[in-house]
N, CA, C and O atoms as a CHARMM CRD file, in Angstrom:
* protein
*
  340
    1    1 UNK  N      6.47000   6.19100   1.12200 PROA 1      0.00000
    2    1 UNK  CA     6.18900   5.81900   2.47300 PROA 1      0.00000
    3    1 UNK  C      7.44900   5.40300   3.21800 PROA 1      0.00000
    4    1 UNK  O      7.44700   5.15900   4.42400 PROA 1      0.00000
    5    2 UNK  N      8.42500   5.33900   2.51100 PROA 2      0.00000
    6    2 UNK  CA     9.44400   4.77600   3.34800 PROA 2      0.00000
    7    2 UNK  C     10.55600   5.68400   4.07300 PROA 2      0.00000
    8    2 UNK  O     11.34900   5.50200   4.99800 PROA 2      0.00000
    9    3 UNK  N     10.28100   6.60600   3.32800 PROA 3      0.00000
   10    3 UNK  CA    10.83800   8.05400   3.97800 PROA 3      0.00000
   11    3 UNK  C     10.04400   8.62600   5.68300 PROA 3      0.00000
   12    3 UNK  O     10.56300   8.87600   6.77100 PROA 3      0.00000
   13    4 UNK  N      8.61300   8.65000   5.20600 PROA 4      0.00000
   14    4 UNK  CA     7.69500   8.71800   6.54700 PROA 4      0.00000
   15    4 UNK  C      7.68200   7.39100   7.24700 PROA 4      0.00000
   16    4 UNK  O      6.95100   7.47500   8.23400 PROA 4      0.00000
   17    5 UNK  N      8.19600   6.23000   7.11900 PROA 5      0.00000
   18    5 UNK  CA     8.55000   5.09900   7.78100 PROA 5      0.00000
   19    5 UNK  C      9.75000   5.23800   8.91200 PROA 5      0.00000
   20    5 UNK  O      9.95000   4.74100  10.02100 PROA 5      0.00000
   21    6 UNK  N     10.32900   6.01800   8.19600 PROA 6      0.00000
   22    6 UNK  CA    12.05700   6.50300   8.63000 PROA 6      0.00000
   23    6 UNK  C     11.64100   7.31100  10.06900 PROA 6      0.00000
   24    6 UNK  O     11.67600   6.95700  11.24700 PROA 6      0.00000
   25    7 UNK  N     11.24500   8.52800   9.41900 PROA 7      0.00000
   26    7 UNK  CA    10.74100   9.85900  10.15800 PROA 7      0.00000
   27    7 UNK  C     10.32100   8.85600  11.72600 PROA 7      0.00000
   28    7 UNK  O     10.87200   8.93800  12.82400 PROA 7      0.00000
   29    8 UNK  N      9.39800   8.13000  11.38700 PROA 8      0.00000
   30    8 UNK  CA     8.05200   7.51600  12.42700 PROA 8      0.00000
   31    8 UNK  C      9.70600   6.65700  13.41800 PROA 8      0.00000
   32    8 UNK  O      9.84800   6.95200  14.60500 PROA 8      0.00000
   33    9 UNK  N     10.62400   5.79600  12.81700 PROA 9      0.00000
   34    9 UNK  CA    11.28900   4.86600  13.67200 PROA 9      0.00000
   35    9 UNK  C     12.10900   5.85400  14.36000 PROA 9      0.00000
   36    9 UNK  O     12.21200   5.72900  15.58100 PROA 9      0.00000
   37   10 UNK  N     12.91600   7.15000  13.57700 PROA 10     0.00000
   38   10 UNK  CA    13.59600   8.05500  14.67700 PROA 10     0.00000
   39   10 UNK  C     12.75200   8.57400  15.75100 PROA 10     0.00000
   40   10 UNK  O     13.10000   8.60000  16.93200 PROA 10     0.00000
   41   11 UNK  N     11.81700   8.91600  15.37700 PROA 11     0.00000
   42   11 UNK  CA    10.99800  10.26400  16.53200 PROA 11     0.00000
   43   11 UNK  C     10.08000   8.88300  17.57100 PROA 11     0.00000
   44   11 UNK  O      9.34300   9.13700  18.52300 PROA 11     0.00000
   45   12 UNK  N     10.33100   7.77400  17.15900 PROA 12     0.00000
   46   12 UNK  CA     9.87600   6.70200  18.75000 PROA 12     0.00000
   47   12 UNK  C     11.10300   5.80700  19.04600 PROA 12     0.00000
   48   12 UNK  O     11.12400   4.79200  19.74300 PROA 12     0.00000
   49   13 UNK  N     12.29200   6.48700  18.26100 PROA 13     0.00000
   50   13 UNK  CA    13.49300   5.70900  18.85800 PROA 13     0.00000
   51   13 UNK  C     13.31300   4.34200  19.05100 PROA 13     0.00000
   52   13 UNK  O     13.79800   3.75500  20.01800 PROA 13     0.00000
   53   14 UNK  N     12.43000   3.62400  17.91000 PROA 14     0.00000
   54   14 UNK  CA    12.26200   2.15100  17.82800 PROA 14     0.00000
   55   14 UNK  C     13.69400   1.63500  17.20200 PROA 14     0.00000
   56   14 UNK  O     14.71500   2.25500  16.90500 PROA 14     0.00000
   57   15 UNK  N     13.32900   0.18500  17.12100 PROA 15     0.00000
   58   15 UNK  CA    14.46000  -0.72100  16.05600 PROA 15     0.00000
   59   15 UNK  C     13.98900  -1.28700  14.96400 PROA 15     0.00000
   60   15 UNK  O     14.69400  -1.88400  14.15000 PROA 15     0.00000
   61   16 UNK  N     12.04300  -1.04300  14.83000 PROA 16     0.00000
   62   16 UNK  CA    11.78000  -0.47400  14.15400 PROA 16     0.00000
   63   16 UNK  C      9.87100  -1.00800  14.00400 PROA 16     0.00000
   64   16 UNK  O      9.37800  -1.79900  14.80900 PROA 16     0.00000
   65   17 UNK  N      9.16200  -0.45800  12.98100 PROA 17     0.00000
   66   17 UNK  CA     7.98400  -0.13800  13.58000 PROA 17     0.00000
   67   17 UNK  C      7.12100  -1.58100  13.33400 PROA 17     0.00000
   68   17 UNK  O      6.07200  -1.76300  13.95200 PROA 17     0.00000
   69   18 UNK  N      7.65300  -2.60100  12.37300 PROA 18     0.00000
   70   18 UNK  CA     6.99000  -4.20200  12.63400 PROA 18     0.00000
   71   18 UNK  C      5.54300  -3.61100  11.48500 PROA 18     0.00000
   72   18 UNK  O      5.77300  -3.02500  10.42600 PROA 18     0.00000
   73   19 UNK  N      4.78000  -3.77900  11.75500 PROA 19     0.00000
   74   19 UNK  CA     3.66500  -3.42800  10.78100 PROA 19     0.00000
   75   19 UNK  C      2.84700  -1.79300  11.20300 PROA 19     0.00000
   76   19 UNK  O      2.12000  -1.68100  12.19000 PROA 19     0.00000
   77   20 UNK  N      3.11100  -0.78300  10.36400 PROA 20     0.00000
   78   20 UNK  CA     2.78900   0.38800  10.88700 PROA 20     0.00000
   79   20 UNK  C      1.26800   0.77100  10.06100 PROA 20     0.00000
   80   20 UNK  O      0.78300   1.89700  10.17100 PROA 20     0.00000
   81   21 UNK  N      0.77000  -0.04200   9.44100 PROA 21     0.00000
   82   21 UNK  CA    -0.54200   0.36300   9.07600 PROA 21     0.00000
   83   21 UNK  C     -1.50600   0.63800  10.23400 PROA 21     0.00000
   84   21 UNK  O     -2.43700   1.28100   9.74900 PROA 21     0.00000
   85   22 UNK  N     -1.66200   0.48800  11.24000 PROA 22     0.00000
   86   22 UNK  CA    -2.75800   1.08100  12.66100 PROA 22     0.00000
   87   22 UNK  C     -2.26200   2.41000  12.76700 PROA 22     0.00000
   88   22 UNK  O     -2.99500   3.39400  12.87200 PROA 22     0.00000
   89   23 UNK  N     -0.70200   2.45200  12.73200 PROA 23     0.00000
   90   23 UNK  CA    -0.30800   3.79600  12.88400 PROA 23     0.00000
   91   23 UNK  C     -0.52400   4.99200  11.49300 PROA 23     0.00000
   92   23 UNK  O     -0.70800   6.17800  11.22100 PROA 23     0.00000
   93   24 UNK  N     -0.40400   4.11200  11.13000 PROA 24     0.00000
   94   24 UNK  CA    -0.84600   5.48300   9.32200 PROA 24     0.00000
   95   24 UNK  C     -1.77200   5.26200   9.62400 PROA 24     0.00000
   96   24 UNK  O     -1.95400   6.43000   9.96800 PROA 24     0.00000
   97   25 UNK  N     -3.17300   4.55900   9.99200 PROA 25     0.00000
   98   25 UNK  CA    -4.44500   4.37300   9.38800 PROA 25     0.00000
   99   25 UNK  C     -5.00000   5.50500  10.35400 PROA 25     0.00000
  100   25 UNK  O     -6.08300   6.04100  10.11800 PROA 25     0.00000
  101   26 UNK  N     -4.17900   5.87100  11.50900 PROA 26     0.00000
  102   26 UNK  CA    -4.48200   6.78000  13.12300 PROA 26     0.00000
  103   26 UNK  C     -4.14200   7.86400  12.72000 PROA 26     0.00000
  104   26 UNK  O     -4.63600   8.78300  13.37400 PROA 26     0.00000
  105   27 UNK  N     -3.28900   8.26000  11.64400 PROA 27     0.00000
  106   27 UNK  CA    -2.51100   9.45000  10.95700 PROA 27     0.00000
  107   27 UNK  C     -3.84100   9.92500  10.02100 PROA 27     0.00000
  108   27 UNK  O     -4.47400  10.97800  10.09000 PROA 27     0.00000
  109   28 UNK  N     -3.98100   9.08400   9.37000 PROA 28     0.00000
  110   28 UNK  CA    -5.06900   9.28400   8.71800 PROA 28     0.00000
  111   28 UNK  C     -6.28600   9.93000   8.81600 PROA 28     0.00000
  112   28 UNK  O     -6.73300  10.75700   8.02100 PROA 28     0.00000
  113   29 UNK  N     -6.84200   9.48500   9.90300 PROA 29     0.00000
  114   29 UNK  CA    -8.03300  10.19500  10.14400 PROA 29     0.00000
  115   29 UNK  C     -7.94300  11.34900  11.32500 PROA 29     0.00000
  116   29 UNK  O     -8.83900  12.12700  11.65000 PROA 29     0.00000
  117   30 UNK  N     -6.21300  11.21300  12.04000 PROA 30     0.00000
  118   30 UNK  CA    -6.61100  12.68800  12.67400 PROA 30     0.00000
  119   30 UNK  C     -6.15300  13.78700  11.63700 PROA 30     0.00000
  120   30 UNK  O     -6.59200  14.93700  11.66800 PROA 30     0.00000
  121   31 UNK  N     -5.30000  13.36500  10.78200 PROA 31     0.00000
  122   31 UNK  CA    -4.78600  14.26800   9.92600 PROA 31     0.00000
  123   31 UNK  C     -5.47900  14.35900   8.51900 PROA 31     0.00000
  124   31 UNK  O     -4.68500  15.06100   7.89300 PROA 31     0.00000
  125   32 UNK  N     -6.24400  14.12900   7.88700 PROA 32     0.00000
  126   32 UNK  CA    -6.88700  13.56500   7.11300 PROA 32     0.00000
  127   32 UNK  C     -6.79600  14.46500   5.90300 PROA 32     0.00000
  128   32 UNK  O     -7.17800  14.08000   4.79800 PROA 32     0.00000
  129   33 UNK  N     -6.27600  15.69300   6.12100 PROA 33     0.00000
  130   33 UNK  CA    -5.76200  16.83000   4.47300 PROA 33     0.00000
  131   33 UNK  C     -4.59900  16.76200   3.68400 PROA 33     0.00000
  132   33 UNK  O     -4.26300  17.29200   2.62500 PROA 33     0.00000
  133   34 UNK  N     -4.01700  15.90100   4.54200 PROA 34     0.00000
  134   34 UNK  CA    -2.54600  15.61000   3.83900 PROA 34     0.00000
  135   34 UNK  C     -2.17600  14.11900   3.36300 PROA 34     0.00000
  136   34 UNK  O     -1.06300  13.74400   2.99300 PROA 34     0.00000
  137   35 UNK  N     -3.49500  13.25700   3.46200 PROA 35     0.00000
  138   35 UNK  CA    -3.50000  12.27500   2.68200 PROA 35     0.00000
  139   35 UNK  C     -4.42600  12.63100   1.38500 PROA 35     0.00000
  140   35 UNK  O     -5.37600  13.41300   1.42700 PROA 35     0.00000
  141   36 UNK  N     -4.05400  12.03000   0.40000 PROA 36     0.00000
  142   36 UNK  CA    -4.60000  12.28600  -0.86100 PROA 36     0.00000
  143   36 UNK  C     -4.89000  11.03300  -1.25700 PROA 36     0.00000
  144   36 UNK  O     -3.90000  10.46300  -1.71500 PROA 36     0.00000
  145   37 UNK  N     -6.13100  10.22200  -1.25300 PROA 37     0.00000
  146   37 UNK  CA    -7.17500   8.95400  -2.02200 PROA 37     0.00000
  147   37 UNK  C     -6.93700   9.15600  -3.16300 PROA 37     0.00000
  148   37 UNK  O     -7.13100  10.13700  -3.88100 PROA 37     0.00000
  149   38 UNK  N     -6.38400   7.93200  -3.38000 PROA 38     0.00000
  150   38 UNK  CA    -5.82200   7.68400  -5.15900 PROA 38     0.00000
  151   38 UNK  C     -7.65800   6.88200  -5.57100 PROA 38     0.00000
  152   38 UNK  O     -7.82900   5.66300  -5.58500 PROA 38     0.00000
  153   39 UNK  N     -8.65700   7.78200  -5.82200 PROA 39     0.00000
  154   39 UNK  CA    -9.52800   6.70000  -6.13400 PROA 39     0.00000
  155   39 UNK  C     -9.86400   5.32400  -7.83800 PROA 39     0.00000
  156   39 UNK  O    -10.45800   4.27800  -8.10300 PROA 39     0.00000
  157   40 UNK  N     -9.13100   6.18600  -8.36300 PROA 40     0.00000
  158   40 UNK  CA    -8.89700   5.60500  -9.77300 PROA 40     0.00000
  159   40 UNK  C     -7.79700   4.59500 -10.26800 PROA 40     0.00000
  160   40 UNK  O     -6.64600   4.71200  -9.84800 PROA 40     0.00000
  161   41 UNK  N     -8.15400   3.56500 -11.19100 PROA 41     0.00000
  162   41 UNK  CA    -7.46100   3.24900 -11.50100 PROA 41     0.00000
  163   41 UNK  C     -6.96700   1.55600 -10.88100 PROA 41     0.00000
  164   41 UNK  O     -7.76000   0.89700 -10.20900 PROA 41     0.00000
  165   42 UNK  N     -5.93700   1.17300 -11.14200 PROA 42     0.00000
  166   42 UNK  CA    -5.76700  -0.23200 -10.55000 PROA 42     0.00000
  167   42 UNK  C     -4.19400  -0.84700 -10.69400 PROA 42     0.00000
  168   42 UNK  O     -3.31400  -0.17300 -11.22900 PROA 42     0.00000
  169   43 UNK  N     -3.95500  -2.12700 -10.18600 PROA 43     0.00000
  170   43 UNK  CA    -2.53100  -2.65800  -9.70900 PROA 43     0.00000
  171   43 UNK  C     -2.58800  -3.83100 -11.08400 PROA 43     0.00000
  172   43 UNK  O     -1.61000  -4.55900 -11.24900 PROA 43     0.00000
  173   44 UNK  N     -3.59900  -3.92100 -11.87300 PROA 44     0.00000
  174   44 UNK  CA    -3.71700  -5.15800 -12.01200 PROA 44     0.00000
  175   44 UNK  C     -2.94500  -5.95500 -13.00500 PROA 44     0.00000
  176   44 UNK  O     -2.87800  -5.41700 -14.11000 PROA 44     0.00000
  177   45 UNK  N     -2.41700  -6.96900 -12.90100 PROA 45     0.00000
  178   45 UNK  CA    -1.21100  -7.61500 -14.12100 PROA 45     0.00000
  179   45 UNK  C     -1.96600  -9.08900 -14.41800 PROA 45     0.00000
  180   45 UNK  O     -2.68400  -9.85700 -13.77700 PROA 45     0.00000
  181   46 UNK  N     -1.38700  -9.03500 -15.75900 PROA 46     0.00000
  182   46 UNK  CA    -2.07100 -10.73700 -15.76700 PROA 46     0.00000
  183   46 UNK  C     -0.93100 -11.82000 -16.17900 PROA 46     0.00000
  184   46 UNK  O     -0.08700 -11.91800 -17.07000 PROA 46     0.00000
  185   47 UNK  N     -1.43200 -12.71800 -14.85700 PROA 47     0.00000
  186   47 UNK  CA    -0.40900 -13.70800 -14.69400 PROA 47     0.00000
  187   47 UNK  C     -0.09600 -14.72000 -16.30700 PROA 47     0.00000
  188   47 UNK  O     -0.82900 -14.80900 -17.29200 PROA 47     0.00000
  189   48 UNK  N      1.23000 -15.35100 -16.05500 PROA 48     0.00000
  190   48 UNK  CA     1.71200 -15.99200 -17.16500 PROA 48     0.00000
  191   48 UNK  C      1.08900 -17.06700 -17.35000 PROA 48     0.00000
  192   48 UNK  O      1.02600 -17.77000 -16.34100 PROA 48     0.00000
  193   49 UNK  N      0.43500 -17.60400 -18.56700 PROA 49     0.00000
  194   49 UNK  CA     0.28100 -19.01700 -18.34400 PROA 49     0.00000
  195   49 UNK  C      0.94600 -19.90900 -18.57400 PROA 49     0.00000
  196   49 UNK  O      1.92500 -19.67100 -19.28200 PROA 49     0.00000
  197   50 UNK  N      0.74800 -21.23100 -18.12800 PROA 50     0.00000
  198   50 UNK  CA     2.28300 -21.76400 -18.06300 PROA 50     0.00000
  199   50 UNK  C      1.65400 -23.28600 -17.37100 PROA 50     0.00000
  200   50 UNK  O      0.59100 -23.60700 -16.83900 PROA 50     0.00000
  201   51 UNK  N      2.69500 -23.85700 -17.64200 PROA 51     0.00000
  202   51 UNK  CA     2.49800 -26.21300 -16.73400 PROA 51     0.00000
  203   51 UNK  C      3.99700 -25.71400 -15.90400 PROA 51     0.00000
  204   51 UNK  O      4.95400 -24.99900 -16.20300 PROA 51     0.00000
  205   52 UNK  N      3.69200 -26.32400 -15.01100 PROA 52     0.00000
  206   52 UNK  CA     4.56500 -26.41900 -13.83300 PROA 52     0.00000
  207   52 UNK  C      5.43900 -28.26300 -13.99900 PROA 52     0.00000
  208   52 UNK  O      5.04800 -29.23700 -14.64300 PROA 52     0.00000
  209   53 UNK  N      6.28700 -28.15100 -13.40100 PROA 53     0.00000
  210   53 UNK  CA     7.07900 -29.66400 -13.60000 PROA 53     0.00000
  211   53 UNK  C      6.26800 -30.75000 -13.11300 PROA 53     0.00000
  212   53 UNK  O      6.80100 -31.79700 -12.74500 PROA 53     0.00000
  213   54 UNK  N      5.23400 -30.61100 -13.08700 PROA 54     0.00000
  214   54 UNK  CA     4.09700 -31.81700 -12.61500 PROA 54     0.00000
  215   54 UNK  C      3.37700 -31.96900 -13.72200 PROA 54     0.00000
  216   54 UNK  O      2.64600 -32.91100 -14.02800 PROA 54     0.00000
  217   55 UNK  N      3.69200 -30.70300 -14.48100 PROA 55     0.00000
  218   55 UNK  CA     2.37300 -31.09900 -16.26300 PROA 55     0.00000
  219   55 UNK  C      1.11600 -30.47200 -15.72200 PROA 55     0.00000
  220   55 UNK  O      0.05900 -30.56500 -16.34700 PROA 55     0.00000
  221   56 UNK  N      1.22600 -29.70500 -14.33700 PROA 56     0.00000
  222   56 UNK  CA    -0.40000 -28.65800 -13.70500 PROA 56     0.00000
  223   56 UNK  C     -0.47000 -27.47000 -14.55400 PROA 56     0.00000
  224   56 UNK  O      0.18600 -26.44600 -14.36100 PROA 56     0.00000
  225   57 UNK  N     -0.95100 -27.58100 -15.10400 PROA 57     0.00000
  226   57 UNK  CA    -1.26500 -26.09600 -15.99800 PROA 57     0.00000
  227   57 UNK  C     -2.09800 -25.13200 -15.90200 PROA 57     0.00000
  228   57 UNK  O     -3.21100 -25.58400 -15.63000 PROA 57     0.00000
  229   58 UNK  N     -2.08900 -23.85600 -16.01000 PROA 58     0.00000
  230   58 UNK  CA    -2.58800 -22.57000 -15.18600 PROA 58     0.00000
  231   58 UNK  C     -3.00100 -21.89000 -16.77200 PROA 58     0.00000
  232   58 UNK  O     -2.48400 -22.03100 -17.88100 PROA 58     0.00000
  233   59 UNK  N     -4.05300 -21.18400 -16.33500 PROA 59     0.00000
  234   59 UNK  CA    -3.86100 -19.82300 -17.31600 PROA 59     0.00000
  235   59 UNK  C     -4.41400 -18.69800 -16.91200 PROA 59     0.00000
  236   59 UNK  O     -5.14100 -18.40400 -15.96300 PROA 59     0.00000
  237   60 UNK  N     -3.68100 -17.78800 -18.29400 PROA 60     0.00000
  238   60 UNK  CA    -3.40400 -16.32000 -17.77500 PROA 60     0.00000
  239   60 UNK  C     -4.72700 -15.75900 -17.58100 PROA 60     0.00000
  240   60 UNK  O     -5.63400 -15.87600 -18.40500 PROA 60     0.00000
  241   61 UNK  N     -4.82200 -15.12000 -16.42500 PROA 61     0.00000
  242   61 UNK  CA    -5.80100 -14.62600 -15.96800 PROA 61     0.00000
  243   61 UNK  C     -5.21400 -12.96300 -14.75500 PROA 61     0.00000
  244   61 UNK  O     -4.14300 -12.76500 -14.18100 PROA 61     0.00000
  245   62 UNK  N     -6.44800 -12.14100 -14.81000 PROA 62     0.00000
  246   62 UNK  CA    -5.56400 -11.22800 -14.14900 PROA 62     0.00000
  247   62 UNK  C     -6.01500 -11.07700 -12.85900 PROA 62     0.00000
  248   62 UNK  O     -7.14100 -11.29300 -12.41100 PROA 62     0.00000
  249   63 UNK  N     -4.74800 -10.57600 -12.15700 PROA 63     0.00000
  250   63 UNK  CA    -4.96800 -10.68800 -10.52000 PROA 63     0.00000
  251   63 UNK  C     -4.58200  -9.00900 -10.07800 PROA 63     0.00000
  252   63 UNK  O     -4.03700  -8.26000 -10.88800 PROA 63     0.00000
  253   64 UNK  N     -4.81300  -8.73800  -9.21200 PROA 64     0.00000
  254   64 UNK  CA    -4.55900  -7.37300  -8.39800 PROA 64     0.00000
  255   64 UNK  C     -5.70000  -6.65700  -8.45600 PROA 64     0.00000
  256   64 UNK  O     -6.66000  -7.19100  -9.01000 PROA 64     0.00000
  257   65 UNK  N     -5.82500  -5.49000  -7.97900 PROA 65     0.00000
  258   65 UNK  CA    -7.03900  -4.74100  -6.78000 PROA 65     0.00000
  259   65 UNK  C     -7.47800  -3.26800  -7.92500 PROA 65     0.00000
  260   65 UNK  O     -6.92900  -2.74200  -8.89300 PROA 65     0.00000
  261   66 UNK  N     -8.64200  -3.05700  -7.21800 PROA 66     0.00000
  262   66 UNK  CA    -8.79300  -1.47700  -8.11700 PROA 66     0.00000
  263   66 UNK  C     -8.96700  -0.47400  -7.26800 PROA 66     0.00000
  264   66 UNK  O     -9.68600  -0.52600  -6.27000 PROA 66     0.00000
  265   67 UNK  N     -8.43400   0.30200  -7.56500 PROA 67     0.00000
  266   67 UNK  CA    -8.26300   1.63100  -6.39400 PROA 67     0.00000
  267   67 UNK  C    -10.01900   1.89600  -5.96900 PROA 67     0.00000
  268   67 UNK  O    -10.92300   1.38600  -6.63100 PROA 67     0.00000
  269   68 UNK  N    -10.24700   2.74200  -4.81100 PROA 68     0.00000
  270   68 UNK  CA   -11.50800   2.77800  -4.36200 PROA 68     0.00000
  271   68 UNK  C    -10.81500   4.05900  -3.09100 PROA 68     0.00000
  272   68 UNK  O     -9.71200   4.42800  -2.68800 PROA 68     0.00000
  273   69 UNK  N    -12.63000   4.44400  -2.78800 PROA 69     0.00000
  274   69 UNK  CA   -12.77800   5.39400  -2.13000 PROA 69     0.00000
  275   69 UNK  C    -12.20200   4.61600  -0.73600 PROA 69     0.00000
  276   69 UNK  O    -12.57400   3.46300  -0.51800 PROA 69     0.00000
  277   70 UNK  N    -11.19800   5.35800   0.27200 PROA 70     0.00000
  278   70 UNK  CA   -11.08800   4.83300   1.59600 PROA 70     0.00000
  279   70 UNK  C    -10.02500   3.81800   1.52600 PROA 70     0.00000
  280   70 UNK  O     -9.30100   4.12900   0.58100 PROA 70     0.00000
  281   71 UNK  N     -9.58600   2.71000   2.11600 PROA 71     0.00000
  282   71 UNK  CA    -8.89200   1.72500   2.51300 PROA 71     0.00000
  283   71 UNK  C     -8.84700   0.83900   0.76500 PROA 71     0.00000
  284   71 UNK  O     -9.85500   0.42400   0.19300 PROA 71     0.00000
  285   72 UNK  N     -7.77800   0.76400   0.36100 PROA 72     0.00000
  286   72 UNK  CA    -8.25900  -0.50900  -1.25800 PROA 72     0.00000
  287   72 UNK  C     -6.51300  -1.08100  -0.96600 PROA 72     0.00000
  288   72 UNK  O     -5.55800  -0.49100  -0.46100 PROA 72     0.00000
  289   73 UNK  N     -6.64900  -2.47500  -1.54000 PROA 73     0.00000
  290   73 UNK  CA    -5.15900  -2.66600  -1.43500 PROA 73     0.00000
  291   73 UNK  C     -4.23100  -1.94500  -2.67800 PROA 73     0.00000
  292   73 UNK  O     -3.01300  -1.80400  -2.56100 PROA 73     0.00000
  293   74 UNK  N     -5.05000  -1.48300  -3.97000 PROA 74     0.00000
  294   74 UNK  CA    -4.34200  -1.18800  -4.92400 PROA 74     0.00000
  295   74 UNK  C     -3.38700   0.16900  -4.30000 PROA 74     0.00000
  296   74 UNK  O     -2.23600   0.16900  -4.73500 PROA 74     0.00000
  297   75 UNK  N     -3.74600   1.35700  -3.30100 PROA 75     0.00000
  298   75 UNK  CA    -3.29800   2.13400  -3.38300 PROA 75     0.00000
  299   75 UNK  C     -2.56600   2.41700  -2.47600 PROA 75     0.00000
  300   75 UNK  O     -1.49700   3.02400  -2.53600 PROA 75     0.00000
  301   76 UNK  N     -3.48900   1.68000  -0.91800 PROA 76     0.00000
  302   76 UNK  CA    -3.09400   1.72300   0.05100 PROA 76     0.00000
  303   76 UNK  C     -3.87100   3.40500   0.42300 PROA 76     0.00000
  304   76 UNK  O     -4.86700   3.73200  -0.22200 PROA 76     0.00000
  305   77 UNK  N     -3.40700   4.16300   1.28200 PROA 77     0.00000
  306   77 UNK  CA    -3.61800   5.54500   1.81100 PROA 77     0.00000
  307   77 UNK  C     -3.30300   6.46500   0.86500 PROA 77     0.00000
  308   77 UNK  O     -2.86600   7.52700   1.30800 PROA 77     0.00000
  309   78 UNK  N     -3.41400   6.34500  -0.48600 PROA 78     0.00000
  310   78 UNK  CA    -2.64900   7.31800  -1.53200 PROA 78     0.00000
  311   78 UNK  C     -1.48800   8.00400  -1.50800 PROA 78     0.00000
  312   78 UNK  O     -0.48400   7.54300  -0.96400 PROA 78     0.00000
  313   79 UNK  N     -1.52300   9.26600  -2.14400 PROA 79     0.00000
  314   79 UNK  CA    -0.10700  10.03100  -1.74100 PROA 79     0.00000
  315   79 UNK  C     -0.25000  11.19000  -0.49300 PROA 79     0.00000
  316   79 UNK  O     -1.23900  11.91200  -0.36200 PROA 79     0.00000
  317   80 UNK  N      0.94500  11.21200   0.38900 PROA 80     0.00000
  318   80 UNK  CA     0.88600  12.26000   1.31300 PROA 80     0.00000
  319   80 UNK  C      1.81700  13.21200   0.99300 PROA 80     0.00000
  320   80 UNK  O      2.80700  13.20900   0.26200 PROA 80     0.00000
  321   81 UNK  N      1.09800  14.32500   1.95000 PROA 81     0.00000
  322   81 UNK  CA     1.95600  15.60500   2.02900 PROA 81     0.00000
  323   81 UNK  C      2.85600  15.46300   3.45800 PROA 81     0.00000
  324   81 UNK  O      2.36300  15.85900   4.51500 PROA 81     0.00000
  325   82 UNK  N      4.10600  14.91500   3.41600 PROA 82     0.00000
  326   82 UNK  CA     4.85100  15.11800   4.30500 PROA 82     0.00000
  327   82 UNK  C      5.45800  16.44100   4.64900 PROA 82     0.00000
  328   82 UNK  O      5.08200  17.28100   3.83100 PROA 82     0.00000
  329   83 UNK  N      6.38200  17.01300   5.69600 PROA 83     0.00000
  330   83 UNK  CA     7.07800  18.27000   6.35300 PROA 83     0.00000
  331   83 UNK  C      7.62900  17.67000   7.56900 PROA 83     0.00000
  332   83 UNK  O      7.08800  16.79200   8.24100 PROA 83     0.00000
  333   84 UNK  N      8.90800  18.30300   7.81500 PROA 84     0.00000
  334   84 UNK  CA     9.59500  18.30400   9.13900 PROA 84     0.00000
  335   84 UNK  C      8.92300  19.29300  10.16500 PROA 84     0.00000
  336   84 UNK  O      9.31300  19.19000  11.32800 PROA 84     0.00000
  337   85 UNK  N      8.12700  20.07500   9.93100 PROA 85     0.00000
  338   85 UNK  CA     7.56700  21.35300  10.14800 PROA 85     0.00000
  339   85 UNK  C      7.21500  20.71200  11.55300 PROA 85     0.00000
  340   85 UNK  O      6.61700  21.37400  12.40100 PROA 85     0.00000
């Protein structure tokens, strides 16, 4: 994405695009064959357990998202087919 991040700040001659998810999410559905839905699968890691310098102690448990049909945080918009074309 950071390549099509690039592309997007030259061709509106920004300084640069601040949060461009409205703009992919607008890409998205007019263009909608050249995004590819990662629906499988997941981000997920499991945190360390561990006492913090107060003696607060945590345990490992796992955090992050599972891919899904449409919008998921694990994948985001999947992979695209970019072109200068």
């Amino acid at each position: 994405m950071a390549a099509i991040t690039a592309l997007l700040n030259q061709y509106q001659h920004s300084n640069g695009q601040g949060n461009i998810n409205p703009q992919l999410y607008s890409l998205a559905k007019s263009h909608p064959a050249v995004f590819h839905d990662n629906t499988t699968g997941n981000n997920v890691v499991t945190a360390q357990a561990g006492c913090d310098h107060r003696g607060i102690c945590s345990t490992a448990e796992p955090v992050g998202y599972n891919a899904g049909p449409g919008y998921d945080n694990a994948t985001g918009l999947g992979s695209v087919d970019a072109c200068s074309c």
